[in-house]
N, C-alpha and C positions, 0 to 999 in steps of 0.2 A: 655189258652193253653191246648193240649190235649195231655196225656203221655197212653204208652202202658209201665209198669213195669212189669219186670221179677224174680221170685222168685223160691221155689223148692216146688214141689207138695206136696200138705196138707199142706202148711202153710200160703194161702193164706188169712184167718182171720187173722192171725197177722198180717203179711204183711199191709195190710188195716189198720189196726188198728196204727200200726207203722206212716205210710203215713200220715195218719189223725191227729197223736198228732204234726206230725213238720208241717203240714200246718196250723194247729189253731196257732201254734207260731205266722206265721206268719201273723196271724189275714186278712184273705184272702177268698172270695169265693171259695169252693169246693165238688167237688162233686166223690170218689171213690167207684169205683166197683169190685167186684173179680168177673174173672172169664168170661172175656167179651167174648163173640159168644160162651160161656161154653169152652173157652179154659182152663184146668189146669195149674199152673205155672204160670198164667200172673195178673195181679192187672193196671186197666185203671182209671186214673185220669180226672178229667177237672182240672183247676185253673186259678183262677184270677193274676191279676197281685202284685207283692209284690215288695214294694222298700226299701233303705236304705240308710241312711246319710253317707256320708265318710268323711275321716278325715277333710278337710275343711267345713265341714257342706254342703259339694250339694249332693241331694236327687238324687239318682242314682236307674237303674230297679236292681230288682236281680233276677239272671240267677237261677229259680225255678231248672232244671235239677242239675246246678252245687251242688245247696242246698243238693238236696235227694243224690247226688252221696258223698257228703263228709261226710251227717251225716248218712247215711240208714245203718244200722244193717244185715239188712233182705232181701234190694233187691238184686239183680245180676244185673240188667241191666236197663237204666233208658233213653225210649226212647222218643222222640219227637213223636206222632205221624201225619201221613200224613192222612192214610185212610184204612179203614177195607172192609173186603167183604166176602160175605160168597159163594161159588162155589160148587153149591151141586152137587155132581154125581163125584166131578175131582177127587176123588181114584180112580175110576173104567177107566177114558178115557185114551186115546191112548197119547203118551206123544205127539206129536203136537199139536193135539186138546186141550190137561192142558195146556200148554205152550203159545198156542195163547188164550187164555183167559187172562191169567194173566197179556200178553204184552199189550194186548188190552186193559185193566183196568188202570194199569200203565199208557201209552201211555197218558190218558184222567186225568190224576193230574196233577195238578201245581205244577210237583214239582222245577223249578225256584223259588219258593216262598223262598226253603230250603237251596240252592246253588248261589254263586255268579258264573256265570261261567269263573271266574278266577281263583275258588277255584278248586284245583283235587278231585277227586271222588274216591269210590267202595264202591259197593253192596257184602253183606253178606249175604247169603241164610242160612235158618234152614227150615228142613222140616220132621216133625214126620206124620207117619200114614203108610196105605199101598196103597204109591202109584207109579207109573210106571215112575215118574219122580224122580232125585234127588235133593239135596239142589245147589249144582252147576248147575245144568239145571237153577236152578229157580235164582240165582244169574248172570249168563250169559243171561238171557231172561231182567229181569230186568234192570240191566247195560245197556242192549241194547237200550229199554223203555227211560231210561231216559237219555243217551248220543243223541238221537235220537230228544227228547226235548227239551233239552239243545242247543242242533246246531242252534237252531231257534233266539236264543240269543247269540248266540257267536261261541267260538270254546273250549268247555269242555275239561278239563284235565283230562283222568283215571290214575290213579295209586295204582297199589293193591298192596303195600306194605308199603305205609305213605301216607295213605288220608291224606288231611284236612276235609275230610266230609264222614260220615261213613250211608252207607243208609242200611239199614237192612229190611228182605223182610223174614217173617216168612211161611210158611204153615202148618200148625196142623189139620189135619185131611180136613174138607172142608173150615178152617175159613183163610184168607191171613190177612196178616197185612203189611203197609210199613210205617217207618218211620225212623227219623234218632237216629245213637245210640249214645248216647253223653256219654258213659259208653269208648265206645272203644273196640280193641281187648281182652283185659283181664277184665273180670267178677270181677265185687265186692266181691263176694265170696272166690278170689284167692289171701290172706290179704299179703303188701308188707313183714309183718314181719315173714313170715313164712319161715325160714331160711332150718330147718330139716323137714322132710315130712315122718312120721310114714307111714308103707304101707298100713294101711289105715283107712287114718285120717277122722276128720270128715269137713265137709262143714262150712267156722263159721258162714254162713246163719241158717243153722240148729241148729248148737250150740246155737244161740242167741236165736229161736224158742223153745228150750228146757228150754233157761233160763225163757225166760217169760211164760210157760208152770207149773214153781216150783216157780214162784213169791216170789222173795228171796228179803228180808225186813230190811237185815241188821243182821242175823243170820249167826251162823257158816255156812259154804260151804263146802262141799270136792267132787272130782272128783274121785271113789275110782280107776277106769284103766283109768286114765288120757290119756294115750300113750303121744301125742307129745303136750299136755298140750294146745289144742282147746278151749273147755270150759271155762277151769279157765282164761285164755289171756285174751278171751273176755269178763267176767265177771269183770276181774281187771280192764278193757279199758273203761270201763261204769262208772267206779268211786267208785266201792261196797267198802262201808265201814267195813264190817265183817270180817272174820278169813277164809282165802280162803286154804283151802290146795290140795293139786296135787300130788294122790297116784299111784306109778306103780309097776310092780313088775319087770319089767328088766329095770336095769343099762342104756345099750342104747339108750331108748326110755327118760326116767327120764331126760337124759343131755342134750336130743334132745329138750324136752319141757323147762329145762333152757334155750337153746338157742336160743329159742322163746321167752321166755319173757325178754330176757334180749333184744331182738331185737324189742320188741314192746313196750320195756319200763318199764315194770311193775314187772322186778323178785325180785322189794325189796316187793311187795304185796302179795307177792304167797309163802308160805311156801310148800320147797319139798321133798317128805320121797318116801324113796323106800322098796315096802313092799307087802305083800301078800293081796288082797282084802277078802279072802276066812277067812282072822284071822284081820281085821278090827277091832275089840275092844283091843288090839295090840297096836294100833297107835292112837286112838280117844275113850276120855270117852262117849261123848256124839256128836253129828250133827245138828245141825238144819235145814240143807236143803243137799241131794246129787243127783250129775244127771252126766247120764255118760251113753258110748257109749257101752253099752256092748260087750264083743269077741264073734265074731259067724262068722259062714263058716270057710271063709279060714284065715282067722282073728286068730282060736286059734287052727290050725295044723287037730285036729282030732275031728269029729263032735260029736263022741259018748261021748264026756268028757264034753260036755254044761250041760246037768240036773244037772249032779252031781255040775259043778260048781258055776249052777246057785242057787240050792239048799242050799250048803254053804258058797255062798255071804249073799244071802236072809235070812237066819238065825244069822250070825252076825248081818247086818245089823238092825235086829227088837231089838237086845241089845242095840242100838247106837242113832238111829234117831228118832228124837222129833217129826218131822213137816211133813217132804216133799220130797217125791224123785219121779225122771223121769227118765225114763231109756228107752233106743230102743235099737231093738235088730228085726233080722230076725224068730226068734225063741219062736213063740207065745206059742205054746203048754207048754214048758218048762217053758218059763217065767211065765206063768198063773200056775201054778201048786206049782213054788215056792213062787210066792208071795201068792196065796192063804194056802198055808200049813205051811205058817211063819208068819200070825195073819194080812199080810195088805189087805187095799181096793182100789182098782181099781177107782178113783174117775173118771178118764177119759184117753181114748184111742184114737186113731188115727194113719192114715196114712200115712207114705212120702215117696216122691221118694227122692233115695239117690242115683246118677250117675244110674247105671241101676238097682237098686235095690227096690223095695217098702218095709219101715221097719214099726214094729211096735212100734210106743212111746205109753208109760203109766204113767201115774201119779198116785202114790200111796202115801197112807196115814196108 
């Protein structure tokens, strides 16, 4: 089987590495790549076939997609794939000329292999780059493509508002992809238990990339601006047997993150204090691991008040923590200034895209 997974740019290594530990689970041929036709955001699989006894003892296939979609951390989206192509020049052409390329390509898949045509249909177009067509151009081309194939076997159901079959039809700069998303309308990333929504929370794709980023062993935790309690959720929901706590400084946001984890199950794991990051020795003698989304832009009202607060987080903080902290943040200059002029090291940086944002994470010691 061949998957195209989706995940959130620069964290494509984990991602991989994520995919890799549940497919050795399940003691399987495989083979993962990041990064296929150099798309960012995407991680492609092969795999073999994996089975499983059920309760009467008959050895039954297991549905690999359903696998990554219940257990994945990291991915967003966990597609079947159908077929790749790469269409060099379609940013620049005229949108009939992209558009009959791509029907043309379509057209030539089996894609009857993926659909019963008893089953309803619709295609979902994404399309990043600069080009003169849009993601509904390319989802309306498509659709077209494969109702058009489909006829040849029967008489296709469309329906765009409860497929039973979701075909998804990517474009990222010159590379296309089509396969099917067995993820659905709403994104892995977009967790059921997320009840209150901080205005601007983190991704728990990202959150989970930060965890494995501070490779936390069973050490104290804290999130020191929690907001709506992202991080520590998903750190509780992994099973961490350590002392997790979930620091913010407004009322609101604090209750908000109780009411997350009491929705996700875990708020007897999470100890929650409402309190100033800036006076962190306050509230904790010592830490052994902190990771947290720092306030920047329009996150904390007024930009010119980041130094300073970055400054006297960073200097608490070098009273407190033993081991390990990761932190992102838009605000590279500032961050590098106080973690340098508050005794830590930079062991490692990197890139993400966060919705439209690229942030800098750091791992410091």
């Amino acid at each position: 089987m061949r998957l195209l997974l989706t995940t959130s740019r620069g964290i494509e290594d984990l991602a991989r590495a994520e995919v890799e530990g549940l497919f050795a689970k399940l003691g399987v041929p495989f083979r993962v790549e990041e990064r296929p036709l150099g798309v960012e955001g995407r991680v492609s699989a092969e795999v073999g076939e994996a089975h499983y006894r059920d309760e009467k003892g008959r050895e039954r296939e297991l549905s690999i997609p359903t696998y990554l979609n219940e257990r994945s951390r990291l991915l967003h989206r966990v597609i079947v794939g159908i077929a790749s192509e790469r269409f060099k020049g379609i940013e620049e052409e005229e949108p009939e000329v992209a558009l009959k390329r791509i029907e043309d390509f379509v057209a030539s898949l089996p894609v009857e292999r993926y659909v019963k045509v008893s089953e309803s249909f619709a295609v979902r177009g994404f399309r990043k780059g600069e080009h003169r067509i849009t993601s509904v151009d390319i989802a309306r081309t498509v659709g077209t493509a494969v109702f058009e194939r489909l006829s040849r076997f029967g008489s296709p159901r469309v329906n765009l508002d409860h497929p039973a079959v979701i075909f998804r039809a990517e474009l990222v700069g010159d590379a296309f992809f089509l396969g099917i998303d067995t993820t659905g309308d709403s994104s892995l990333h977009k967790r059921p238990w997320r009840v209150y929504d901080h205005p601007a929370h983190l991704k728990a794709s990202i959150a989970n990339a930060l965890i494995e980023l501070a490779k936390p062993d069973g050490g104290s935790f804290i999130d020191p601006f929690c907001g709506s309690g992202t991080i520590p959720i998903e750190l509780a929901l992994r099973g961490y047997g350590g002392r997790i706590t979930c620091l913010e400084k407004f009322r609101k946001h604090l209750r908000g993150a109780r009411m997350n984890a009491l929705s996700a199950g875990v708020i007897d794991r999470i100890e929650f204090v409402q309190g100033d990051a800036t006076r962190l020795s306050e509230y904790v003698d010592s830490v052994d691991f902190a990771v947290s989304n720092l306030p920047y832009g329009l996150k904390i009202g007024r930009k010119g008040d980041i130094p300073k607060l970055y400054m006297d987080f960073f200097r608490e903080l070098a009273g407190v923590l033993e081991r390990r902290g990761v932190f992102i943040t838009t605000e590279k200059r500032a961050i590098e200034r106080a973690i340098e002029e508050n005794g830590f090291k930079i062991t490692h940086h990197r890139l993400i895209g966060h919705g439209g944002l690229t942030v800098h994470a750091y791992v410091v010691e």
